[in-house]
Structures are given as structure tokens and as C-alpha cells.
N, C-alpha and C positions, 0 to 999 in steps of 0.2 A: 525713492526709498520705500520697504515695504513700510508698513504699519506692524502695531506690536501681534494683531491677532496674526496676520499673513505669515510673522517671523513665528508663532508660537505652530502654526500648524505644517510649515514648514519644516521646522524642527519635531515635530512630531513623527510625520511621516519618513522624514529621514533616520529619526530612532526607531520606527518599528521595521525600515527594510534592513538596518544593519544590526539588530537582533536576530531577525530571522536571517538574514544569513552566517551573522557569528552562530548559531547554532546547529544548522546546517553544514557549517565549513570547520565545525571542531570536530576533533578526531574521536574525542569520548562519546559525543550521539551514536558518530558510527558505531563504534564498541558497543556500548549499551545494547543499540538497536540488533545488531549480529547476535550477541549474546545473549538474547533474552528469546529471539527469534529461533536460536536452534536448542537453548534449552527449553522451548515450548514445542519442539517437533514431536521428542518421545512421547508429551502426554498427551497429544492431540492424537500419539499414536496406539496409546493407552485406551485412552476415554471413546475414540472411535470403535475400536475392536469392540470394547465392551457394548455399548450402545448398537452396534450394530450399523454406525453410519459413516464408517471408513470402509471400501469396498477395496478388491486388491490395484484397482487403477488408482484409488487415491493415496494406497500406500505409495504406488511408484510416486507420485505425483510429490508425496512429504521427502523422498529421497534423493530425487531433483534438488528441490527446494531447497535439501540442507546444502549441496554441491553447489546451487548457485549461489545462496547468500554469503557462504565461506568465502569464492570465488569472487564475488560483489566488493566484500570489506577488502579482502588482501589490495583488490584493484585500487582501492580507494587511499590507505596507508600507504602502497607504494607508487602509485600514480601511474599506473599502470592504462593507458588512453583504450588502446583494443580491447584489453579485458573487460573493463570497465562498461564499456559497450556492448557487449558481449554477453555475461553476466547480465548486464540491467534487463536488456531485451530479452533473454529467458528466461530470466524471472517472471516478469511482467506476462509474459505469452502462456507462461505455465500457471500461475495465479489464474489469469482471463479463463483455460480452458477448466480448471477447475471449479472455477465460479460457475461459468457454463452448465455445467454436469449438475451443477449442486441448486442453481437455479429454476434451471429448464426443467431438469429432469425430476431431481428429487422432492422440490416444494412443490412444482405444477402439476405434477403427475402423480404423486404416492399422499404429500400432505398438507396440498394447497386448502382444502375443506375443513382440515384440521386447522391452521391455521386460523381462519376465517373465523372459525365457531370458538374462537377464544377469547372473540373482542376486538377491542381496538385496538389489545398491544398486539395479537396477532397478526392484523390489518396490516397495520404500520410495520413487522417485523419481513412479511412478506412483499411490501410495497420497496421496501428498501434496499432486500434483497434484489431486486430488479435494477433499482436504481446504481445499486455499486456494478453490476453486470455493465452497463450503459455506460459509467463515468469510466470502468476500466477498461473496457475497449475504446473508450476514446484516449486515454493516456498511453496505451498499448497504440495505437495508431500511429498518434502523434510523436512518442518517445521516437518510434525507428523512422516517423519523416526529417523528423530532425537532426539524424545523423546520417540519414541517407542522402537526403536531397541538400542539404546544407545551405538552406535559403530564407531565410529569415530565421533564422537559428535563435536569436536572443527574444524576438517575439513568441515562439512556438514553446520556447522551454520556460518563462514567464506562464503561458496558459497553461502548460503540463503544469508545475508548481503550481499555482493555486487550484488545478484539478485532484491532483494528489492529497492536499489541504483537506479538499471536499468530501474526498472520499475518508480520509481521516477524520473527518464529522463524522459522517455516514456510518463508520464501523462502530463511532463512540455510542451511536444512536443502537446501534446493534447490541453493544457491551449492557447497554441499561435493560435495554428492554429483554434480552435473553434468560435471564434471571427469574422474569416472573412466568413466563412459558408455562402452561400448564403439560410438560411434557416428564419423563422421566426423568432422572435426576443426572443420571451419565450421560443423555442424548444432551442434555440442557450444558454442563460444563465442557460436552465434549464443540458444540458451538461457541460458547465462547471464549473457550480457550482457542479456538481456531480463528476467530474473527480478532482476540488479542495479538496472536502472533501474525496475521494481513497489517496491524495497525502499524508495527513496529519496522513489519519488512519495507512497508509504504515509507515510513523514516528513513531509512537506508537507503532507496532507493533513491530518495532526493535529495540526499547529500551525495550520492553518486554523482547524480544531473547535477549538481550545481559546480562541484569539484573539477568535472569532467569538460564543462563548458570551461571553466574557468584557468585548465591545462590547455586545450587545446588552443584558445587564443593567445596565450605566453609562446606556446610551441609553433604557431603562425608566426608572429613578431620575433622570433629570433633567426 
């Protein structure tokens, strides 16, 4: 028989994985996360223009975005297996290359020095930057081996989930430190209003994966 500690952390563990999936598997996170997601498009398409740090590739890139998360939630509400896969993987591929651009090109190239010369929030805001580049191409990887290869499927979407998690750290660490930037004041909102809407699409996205695994194995069993 366990003991009372065994039973206490047993039941622990079993209350945090089925919070996190009741949350996950309700249909209002989706909503939320959708709707907050594309009413953050216009002012990330606002606050860019102004700033000057929305170029015309990354309007296309906001325009996608709104087609895919629309396209994400409906799949999700109506259980819709292809779209849903569909949706998530351009999502996720159109995010990566956007980060890419915004990464590679626009911190390391034009204001990697500025950064730097700011301190340690700028250290940190540019070291992290790298880091979401890095954790997003591995959930981008992972996400389409998992419905490609279909082989170890419940293992692969476990790591993607708590990668997704990390990177929802990662952006929070983004959200705090953005704020004190010593940058102009539209470049500064126009970041984090863009790293608030990455947070939320990342939400969506994993109750896609979680919905999505969890249709498809009902729809094998019948």
C-alpha cells in the first residue's frame, strides 16, 4: 500500500496534468486565445508602421496569421482532423520564419549593439530572442514529425507541450523586459504587443495539439 506522502504526491501530480489539460481542452481558452490574438493584429499593424519595424513582408506575414488562427480555432470548435493540422503547421512555420527575419536579421544586423549598450535588460532581451528562434524551430519540427511520421506520437506531442510551455515563459520574460528598453516609445509597444499576441497564438496552438491527438485516437478506435 502507498504511504500517505506517495498518496499525497501522487494526487498531486494527477491534479496538475488534468488542470492542464481541462484548460487546454476547453473551448473558451480557444476563444480567448483566437480572439485576443487577431484583435492584437491591427495594432501590431498600427504600432509597426509607426515605428517603422513592420516592413511590407511582415504585413503579409500579420495577414497569414489572421487566416491561419481563424482557420486554427474553427478546426478546433468543429473537430475538423486535416484542418487542424493544417492550420497549426502554418501557423507555426509562418511564426518561425518571421522570428527568423526578426532575429537574424533585424537585432543582429541593424540593433544587436544597441541592444547590448542597454544593460542587462538588453542582454537578456536579445539572448532570448535567439532562444525563442531555437525552441520554435524545434516545436516547428516536431509538430509536422508528429503527424507525419506517426510514431511515437504521444511521446513527441508531451515534448512539444511542455516546449510550447517554455516558450510561453520565454515571451513572458519578453513582455517584462520590453517595457523598460531604452528605445522609442512605438518601437517599444509595437514589440510587445507582438510578442503578447506569439503568447496567446502559442495557447491556441496547444489546445489544437491536444484536441487533435485526442480526435484522432477516438477516430482510430472506431
Amino acid at each position: 500500500m502507498l504511504n500517505n506522502c506517495d498518496r499525497r504526491k501522487n494526487k498531486t501530480g494527477f491534479s496538475l496534468i488534468s488542470r492542464y489539460r481541462r484548460f487546454f481542452l476547453n473551448e473558451l481558452t480557444a476563444l480567448i486565445a483566437a480572439v485576443v490574438a487577431v484583435i492584437g493584429m491591427p495594432i501590431i499593424y498600427y504600432l509597426g508602421s509607426r515605428s517603422g519595424g513592420l516592413d511590407l513582408s511582415g504585413k503579409y506575414d500579420l495577414f497569414l496569421r489572421l487566416l491561419l488562427v481563424i482557420a486554427l480555432f474553427y478546426s478546433i470548435k468543429k473537430h475538423k482532423l486535416f484542418l487542424n493540422q493544417a492550420a497549426a503547421v502554418g501557423l507555426l512555420f509562418c511564426m518561425l520564419c518571421a522570428q527568423s527575419h526578426y532575429a537574424l536579421s533585424d537585432l543582429v544586423v541593424r540593433d544587436s549593439e544597441s541592444y547590448i549598450t542597454m544593460g542587462a535588460q538588453g542582454f537578456v532581451f536579445l539572448a532570448v530572442e535567439m532562444m525563442i528562434l531555437f525552441i520554435m524551430s524545434f516545436v516547428c519540427i516536431n509538430h509536422f514529425i508528429i503527424y507525419a511520421l506517426r510514431r511515437q506520437e504521444a511521446i513527441r506531442l508531451y515534448v512539444n507541450q511542455i516546449a510550447i510551455l517554455f516558450l510561453v515563459l520565454l515571451i513572458i520574460v519578453q513582455l517584462v523586459i520590453a517595457p523598460i528598453l531604452s528605445f522609442e516609445l512605438d518601437y517599444v509597444l509595437y514589440v510587445w504587443t507582438l510578442h503578447l499576441d506569439e503568447l496567446f497564438i502559442f495557447i491556441l496552438v496547444a489546445c489544437g495539439e491536444l484536441i487533435l491527438t485526442i480526435d484522432q485516437k477516438e477516430a482510430e478506435e472506431v
